[in-house]
C-alpha positions as CSV (number, residue, x, y, z in Angstrom):
1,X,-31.3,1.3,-49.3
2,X,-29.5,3.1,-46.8
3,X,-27.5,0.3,-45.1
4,X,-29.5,-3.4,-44.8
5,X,-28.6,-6.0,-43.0
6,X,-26.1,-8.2,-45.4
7,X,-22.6,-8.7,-43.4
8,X,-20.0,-7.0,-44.4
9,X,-17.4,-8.3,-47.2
10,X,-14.1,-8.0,-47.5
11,X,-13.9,-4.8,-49.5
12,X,-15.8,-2.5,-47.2
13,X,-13.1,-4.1,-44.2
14,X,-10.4,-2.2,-46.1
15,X,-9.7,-3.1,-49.6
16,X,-12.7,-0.7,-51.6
17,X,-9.8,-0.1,-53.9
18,X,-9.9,-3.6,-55.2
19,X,-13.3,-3.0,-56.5
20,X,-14.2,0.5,-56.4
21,X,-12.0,3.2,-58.1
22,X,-10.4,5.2,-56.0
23,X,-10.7,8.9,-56.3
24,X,-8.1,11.6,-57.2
25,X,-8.9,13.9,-54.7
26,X,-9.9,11.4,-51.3
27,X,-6.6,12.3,-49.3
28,X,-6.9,16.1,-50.0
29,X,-10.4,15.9,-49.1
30,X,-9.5,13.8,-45.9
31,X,-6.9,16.5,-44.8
32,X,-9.6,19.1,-45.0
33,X,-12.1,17.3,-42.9
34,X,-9.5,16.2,-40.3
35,X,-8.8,20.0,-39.8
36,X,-12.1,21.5,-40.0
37,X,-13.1,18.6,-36.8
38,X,-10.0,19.4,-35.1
39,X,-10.5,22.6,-35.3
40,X,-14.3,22.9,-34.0
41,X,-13.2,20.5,-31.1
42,X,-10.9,22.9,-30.0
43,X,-13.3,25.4,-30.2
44,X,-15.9,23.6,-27.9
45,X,-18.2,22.0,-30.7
46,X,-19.4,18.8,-31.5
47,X,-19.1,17.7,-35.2
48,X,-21.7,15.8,-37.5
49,X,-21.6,14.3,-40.5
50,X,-24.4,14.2,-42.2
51,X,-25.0,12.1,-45.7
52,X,-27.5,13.2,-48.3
53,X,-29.4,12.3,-51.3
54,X,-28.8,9.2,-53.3
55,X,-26.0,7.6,-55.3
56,X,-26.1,6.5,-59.5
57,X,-24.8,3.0,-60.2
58,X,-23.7,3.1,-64.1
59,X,-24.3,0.2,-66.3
60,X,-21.6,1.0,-68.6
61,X,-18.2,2.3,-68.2
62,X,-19.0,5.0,-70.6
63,X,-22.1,6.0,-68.8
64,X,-25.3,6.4,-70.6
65,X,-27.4,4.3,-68.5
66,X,-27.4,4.1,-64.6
67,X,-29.9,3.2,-61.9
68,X,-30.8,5.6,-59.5
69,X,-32.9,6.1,-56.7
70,X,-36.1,8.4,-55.3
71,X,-33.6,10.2,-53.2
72,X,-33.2,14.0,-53.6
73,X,-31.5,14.9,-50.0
74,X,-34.3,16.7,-48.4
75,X,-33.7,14.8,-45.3
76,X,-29.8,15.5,-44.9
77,X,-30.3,19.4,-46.2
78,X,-33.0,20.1,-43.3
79,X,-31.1,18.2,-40.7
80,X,-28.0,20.0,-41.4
81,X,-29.8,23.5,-40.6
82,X,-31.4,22.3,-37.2
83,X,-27.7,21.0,-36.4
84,X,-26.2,23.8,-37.0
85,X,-28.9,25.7,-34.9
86,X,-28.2,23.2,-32.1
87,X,-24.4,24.2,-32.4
88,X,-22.5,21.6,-33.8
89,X,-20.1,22.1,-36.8
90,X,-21.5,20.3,-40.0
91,X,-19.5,17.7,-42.7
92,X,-22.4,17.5,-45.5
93,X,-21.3,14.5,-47.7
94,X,-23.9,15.2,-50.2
95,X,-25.1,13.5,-53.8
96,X,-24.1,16.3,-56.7
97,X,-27.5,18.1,-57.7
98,X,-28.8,17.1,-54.6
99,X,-30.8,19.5,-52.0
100,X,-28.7,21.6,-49.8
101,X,-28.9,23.4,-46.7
102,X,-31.0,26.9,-47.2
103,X,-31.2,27.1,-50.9
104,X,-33.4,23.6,-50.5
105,X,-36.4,26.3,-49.5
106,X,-36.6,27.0,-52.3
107,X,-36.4,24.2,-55.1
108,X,-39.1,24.5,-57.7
109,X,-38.8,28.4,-57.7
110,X,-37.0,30.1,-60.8
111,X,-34.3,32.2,-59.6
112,X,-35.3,35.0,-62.4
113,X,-38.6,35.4,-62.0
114,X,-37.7,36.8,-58.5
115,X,-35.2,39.1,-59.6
116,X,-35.9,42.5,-61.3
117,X,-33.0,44.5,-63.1
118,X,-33.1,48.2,-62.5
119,X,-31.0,49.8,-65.6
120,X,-28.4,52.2,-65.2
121,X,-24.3,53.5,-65.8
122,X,-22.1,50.7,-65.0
123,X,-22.0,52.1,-61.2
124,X,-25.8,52.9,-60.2
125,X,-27.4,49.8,-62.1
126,X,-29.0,47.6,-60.0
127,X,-31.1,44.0,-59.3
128,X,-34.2,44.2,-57.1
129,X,-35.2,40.9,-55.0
130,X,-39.0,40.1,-55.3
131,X,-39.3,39.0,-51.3
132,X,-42.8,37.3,-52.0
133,X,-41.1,34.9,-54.6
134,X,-38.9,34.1,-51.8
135,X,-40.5,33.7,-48.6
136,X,-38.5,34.2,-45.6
137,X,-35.4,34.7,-47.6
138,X,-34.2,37.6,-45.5
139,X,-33.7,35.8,-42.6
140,X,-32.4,32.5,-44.2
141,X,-30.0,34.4,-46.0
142,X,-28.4,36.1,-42.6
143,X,-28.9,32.5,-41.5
144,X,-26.5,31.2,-44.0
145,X,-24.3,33.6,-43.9
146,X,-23.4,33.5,-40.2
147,X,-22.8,29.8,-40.4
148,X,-21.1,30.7,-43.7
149,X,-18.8,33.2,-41.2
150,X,-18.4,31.2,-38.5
151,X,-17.0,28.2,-41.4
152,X,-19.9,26.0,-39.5
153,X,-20.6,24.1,-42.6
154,X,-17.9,21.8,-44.7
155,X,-19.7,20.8,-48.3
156,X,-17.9,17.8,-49.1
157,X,-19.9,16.3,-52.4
158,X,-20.0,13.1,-54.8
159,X,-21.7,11.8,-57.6
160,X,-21.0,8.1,-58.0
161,X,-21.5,5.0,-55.6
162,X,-18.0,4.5,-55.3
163,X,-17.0,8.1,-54.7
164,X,-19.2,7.9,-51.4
165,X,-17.7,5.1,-49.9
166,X,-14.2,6.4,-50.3
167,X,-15.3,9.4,-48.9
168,X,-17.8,8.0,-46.2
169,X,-14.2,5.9,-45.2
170,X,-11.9,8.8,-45.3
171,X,-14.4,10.9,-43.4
172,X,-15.1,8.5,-40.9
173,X,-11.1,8.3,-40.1
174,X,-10.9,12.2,-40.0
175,X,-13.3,12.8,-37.3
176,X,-12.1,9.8,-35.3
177,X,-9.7,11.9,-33.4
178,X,-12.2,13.7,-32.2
179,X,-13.5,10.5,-29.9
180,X,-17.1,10.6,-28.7
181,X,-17.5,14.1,-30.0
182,X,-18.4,13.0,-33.3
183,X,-21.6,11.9,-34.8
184,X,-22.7,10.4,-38.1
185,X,-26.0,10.9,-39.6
186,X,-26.2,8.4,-41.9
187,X,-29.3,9.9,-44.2
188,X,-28.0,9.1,-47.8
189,X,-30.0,6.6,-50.2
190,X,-26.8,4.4,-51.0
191,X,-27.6,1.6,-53.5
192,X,-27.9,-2.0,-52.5
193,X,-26.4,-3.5,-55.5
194,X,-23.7,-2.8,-58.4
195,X,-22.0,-4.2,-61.4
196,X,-18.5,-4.4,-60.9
197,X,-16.2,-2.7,-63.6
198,X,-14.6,-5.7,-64.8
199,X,-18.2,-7.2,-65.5
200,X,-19.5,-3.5,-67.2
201,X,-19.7,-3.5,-71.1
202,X,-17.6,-0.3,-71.9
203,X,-20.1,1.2,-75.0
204,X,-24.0,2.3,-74.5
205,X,-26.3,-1.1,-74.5
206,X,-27.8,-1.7,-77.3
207,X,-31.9,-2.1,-77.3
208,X,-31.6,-3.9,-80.9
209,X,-29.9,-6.5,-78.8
210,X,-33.1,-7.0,-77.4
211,X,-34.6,-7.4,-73.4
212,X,-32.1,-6.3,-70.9
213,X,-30.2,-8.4,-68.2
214,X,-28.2,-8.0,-65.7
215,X,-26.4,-9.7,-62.7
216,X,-25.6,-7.5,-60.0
217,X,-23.1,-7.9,-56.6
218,X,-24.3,-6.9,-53.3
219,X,-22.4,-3.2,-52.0
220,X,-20.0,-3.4,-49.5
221,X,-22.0,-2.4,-46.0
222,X,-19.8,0.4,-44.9
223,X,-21.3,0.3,-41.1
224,X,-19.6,-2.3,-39.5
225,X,-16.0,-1.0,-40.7
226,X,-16.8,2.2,-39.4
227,X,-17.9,1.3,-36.2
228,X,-15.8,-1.1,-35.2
229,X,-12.6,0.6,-36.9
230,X,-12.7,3.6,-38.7
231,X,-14.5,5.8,-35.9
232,X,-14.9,3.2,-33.1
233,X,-16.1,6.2,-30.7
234,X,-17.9,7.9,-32.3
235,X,-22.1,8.2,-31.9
236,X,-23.6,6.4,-35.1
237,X,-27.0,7.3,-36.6
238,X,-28.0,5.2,-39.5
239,X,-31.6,5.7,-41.7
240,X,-34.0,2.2,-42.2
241,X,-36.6,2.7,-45.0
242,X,-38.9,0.2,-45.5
243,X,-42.3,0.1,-47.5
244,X,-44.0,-2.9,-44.9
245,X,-44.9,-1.6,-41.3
246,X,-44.7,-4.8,-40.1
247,X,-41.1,-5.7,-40.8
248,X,-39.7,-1.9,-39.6
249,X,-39.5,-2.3,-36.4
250,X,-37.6,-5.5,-36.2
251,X,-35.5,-5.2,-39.4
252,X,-34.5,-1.5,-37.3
253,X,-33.2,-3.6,-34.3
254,X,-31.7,-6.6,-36.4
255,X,-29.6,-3.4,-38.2
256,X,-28.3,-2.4,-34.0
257,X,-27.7,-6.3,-33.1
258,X,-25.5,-6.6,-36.4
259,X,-23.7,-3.2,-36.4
260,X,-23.5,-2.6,-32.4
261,X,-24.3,1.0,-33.4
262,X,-26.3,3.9,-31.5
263,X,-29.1,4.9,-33.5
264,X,-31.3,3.6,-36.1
265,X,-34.2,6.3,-37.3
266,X,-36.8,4.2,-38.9
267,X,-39.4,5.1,-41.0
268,X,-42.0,4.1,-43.8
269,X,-42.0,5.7,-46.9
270,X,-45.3,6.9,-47.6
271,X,-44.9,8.7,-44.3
272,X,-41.7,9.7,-43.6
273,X,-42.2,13.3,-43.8
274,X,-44.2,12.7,-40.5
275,X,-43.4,9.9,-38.8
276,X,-40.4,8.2,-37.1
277,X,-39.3,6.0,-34.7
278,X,-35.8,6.4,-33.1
279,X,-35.0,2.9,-32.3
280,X,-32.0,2.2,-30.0
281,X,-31.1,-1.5,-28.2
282,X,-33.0,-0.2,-25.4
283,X,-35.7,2.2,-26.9
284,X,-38.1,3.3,-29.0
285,X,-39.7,6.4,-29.5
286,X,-42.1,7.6,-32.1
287,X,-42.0,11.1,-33.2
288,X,-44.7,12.9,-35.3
289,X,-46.0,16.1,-36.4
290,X,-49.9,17.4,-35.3
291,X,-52.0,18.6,-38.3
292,X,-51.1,21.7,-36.5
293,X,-47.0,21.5,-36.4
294,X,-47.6,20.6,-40.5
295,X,-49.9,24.0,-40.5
296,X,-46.9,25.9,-39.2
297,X,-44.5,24.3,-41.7
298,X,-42.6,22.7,-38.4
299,X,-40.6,19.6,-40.2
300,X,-39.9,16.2,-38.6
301,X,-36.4,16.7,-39.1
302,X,-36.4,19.1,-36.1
303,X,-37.8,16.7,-33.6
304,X,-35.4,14.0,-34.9
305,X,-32.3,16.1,-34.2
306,X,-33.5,17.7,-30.6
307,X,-34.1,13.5,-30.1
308,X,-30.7,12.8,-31.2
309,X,-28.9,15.9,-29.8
310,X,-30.1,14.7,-25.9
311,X,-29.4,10.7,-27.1
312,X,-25.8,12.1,-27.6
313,X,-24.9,14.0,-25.2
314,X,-26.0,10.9,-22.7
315,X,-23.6,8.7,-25.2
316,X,-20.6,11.4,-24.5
317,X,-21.3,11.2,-20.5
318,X,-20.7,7.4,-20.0
């Protein structure tokens, strides 16, 4: 899902609009970027964006219906933390509803069981926090709010396929000023195929209509453009997820020979909470976690970005 090995078309080189909606907001949101990498260049630091979770392809234009993936950002929330530990400024391009940095600890936990409400006048009442509903919160919380402070982290979000690749292009051309200080971690679960508005019925299918088909294009690869034009560079990280060991390793270096990028993190899905390999045209190193790292609640996504934060600064010294 997150970027194959299918050429690019002539939409992703630079006319998305013809096929994908642009959005309302993309230039505003393309000023804000540009500033905030501008900004944290000045100021010494190296800038990521990171892409998370996994985008909805509709099946009509009056969405009832729309495929979707496994996806729920795990990946790019964690990595965004361990980045912003390693000092770097963050761009989290993230799916809406999707995990985010910090709060992602704690998914699956209701908010209100943990809170107790101490009555009182409208000056003394107050709400308690239950610290063993929330483990650790103390010190994630000061952790979020220093980087909160500090204006480390820019939450840049969509909800549709075509909303992140407008905003994966617009992004890519506000941090190319910044040269070889910017990286892009390309974590998100973007959809392989789609059905192109013109082809889309406009009302809710009908299941009296009987058995469902449908004929789907191939999305625009967004990896070439950006490396070759939008960000040329730039140090590029993209994510290969494949269900067959034996095809993972060569479909990761088939993805560098086509894209001429940096980085490809390749992993199998019934182990990628454990297991990578960083491929790169010269490379390959596995990374794993002990039964005793996973005892200690250490996560992969830490030894994937202390990889990538030495690959990098290598990449900015040539």
């Amino acid at each position: 899902m997150a970027q194959s090995d299918v050429p690019v078309s002539a939409a992703a080189a630079g006319s998305l609009a013809e096929e994908f909606a642009v959005p309302s907001h993309v230039e505003e949101v393309k000023k804000v970027m540009s500033e905030f990498a501008e900004q944290h260049e000045a100021a010494g630091r190296r800038v990521v964006l990171i892409t998370s979770g996994g985008t909805k392809v509709p099946l009509e234009s009056r969405t009832v219906r729309f495929l979707d993936n496994f996806s729920s950002g795990r990946r790019g929330a964690s990595s965004a933390e361990y980045f912003l530990d390693s000092g770097y400024a963050v761009i989290f391009l993230h799916r809406h509803r999707s995990l985010y940095p910090y709060t992602r600890l704690y998914t699956g936990i209701n908010l209100l069981d943990s809170l107790k409400f101490e009555p009182g006048d409208e000056d003394t009442s107050r709400v308690l926090l239950n610290k063993k509903e929330l483990p650790n919160i103390v010190t994630v919380l000061k952790r979020y709010q220093a980087v909160k402070a500090a204006g480390l982290l820019l939450p840049v979000e969509f909800n549709t396929l075509s909303e992140y690749l407008h905003l994966l292009k617009a992004a890519a051309q506000a941090l190319s000023s910044i040269g070889s200080k910017a990286m892009f971690y390309l974590a998100a679960a973007v959809s392989d195929f789609y059905i192109p508005a013109s082809e889309m019925p406009e009302h809710k299918i009908q299941s009296s209509n009987g058995p469902l088909q449908i004929s789907m294009k191939m999305v625009p690869k967004m990896l070439r453009p950006l490396v070759k034009d939008w960000a040329p560079k730039a140090f590029v990280i993209s994510f290969k997820l494949e269900t067959d060991p034996s095809i993972l390793l060569e479909r990761a270096r088939r993805a560098l020979d086509t894209y001429n990028h940096q980085v490809v993190v390749a992993n199998i899905l019934d182990t990628r909470r454990g297991y990578v390999v960083v491929v790169t045209k010269n490379s390959q190193q596995e990374l794993s976690l002990t039964d005793e790292e996973v005892q200690k609640e250490i996560e992969i996504e830490d030894k994937i970005v202390r990889n990538l934060l030495a690959a990098h600064t290598h990449f900015m010294s040539q």
